[in-house]
Steps between C-alpha positions, in 0.01 A plus 500: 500500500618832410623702806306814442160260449607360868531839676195617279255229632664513878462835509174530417374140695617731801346818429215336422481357874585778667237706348245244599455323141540183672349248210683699199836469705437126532437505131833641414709279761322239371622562163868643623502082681380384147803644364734425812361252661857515722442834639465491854434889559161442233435217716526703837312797367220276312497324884420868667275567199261163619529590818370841476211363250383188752663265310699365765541144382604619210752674718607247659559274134756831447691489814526121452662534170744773645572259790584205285712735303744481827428898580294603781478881667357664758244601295374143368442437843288756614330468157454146571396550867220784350358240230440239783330741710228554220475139461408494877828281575595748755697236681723488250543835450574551866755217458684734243495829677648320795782338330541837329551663881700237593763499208485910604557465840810264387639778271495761779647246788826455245 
């Protein structure tokens, strides 16, 4: 894929979100992971995109590909955490947001 094409479609996938067009900015990630099916950063902003929209298994199905590409952040987890809160698995978003805490309380007692 041509670069400018990439940065094009990202771009706008973004802008789209943040101005609230959350189904046309799942339209374009959509088609940016069509292209680039590889791209984690679609993947992670298609995940928010779901998220924000309701979708949150569909969420989840994005965070699971980023995860079994060998990457997780912060972020994935607290995406991840808010998708299985609207799925009324609040257990196991609780479970998240304490490892989270505890992995931060580890950082600070180095």
């Amino acid at each position: 894929m041509n670069a400018t094409v990439h940065d094009y479609l990202s771009l706008l996938g973004y802008l789209l979100l943040r101005h609230g067009k959350t189904s046309r900015a799942i339209s374009i990630l959509e088609a940016l992971l069509a292209l680039q099916p590889g791209n984690l950063w679609a993947r992670r902003t298609l995940a928010y995109a779901f998220l924000e929209a309701g979708q949150h298994e569909q969420c989840l199905q994005e965070l699971d590909f980023v995860a079994a590409a060998g990457t997780t952040e912060t972020n994935d987890q607290l995406l991840r955490s808010r998708a299985l809160w609207g799925l009324d698995r609040q257990q196991e978003a609780r479970e998240i947001i304490r490892t989270m805490n505890g992995n931060l309380r580890n950082l600070d007692a180095r």
